[in-house]
VMD Tcl script that draws the C-alpha trace (Angstrom):
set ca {
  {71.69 -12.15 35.97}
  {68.38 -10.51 37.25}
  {65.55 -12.56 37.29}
  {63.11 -11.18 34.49}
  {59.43 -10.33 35.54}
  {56.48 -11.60 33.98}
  {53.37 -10.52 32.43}
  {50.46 -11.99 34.15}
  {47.57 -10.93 31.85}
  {46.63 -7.59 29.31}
  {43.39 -6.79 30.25}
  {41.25 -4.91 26.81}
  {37.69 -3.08 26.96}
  {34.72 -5.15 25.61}
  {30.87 -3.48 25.88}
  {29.97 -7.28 26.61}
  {31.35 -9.79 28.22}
  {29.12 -13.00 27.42}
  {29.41 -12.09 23.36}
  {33.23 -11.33 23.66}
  {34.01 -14.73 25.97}
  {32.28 -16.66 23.42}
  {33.52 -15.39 20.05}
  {37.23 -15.48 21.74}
  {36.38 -19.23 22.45}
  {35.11 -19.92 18.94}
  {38.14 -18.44 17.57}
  {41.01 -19.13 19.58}
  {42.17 -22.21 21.44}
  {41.83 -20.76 25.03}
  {39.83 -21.87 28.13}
  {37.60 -19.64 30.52}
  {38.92 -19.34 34.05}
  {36.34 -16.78 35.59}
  {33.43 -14.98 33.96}
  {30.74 -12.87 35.69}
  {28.74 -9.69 33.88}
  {32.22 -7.22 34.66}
  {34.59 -8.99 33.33}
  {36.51 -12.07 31.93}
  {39.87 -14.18 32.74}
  {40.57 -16.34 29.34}
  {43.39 -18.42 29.64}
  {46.11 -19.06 26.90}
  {48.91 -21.33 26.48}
  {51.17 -17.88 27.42}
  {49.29 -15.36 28.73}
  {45.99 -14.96 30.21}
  {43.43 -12.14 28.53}
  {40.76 -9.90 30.97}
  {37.97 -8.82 28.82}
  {36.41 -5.62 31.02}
  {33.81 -2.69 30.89}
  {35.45 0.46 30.30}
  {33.51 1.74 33.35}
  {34.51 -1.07 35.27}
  {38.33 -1.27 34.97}
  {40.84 0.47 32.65}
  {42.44 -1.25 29.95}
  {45.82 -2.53 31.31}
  {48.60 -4.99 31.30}
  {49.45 -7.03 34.83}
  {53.42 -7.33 35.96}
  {53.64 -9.70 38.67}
  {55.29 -8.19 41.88}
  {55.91 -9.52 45.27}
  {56.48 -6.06 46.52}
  {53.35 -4.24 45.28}
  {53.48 -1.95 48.05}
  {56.38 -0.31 46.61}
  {54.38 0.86 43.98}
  {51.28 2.32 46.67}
  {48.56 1.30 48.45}
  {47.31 -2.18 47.72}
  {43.68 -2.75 46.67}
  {42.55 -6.40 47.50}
  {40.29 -8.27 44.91}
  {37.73 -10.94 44.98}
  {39.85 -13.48 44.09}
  {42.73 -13.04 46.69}
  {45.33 -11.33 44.96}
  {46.39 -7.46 45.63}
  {47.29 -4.97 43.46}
  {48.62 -1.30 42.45}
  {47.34 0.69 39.48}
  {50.24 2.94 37.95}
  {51.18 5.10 34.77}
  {54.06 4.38 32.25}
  {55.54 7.60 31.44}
  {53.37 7.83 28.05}
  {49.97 7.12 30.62}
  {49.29 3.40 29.57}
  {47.95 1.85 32.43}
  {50.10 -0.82 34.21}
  {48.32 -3.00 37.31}
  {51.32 -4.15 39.74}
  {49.81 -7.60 40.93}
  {50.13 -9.86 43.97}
  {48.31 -13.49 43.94}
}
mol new
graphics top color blue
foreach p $ca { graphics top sphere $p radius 0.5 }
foreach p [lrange $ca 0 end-1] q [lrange $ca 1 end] { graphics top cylinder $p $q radius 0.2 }
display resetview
């Protein structure tokens, strides 16, 4: 059987980052992995949760890859990893993600 892949993190639109990070704390059992003024990396027992500004990054799900450059031309972040932004056929937003 094909190995099944896995969501890394779903990534949702905030207008702040600081007053999102901190209400998700209060209510949820999570922990903070990064934080800066663009965006957010909460962590969860499952899943891990990007809180971003809409003008920053679209709102997305990650699907880790270790071919991302099947899927285009890799953009490298801060933090190391590489990824490709694609479309579903109904235009959700899907990041293809390397660490």
């Amino acid at each position: 059987m094909k190995k099944k892949d896995i969501i890394d993190h779903l990534a949702i639109c905030t207008d702040n980052i600081s007053q999102s990070v901190n209400w998700y704390l209060k209510e949820f059992n999570c922990a903070v992995l990064y934080q800066d003024d663009s965006w957010a990396m909460l962590e969860f027992e499952n899943v891990k949760l990007a809180l971003v500004l809409p003008e920053q990054h679209p709102f997305h799900f990650a699907i880790l890859k270790s071919n991302v450059e099947d899927y285009g031309t890799p953009v490298k972040h801060r933090d190391g990893s590489v990824s490709v932004y694609v479309k579903d056929k109904s235009g959700n937003n899907i990041e293809i993600l390397r660490y």
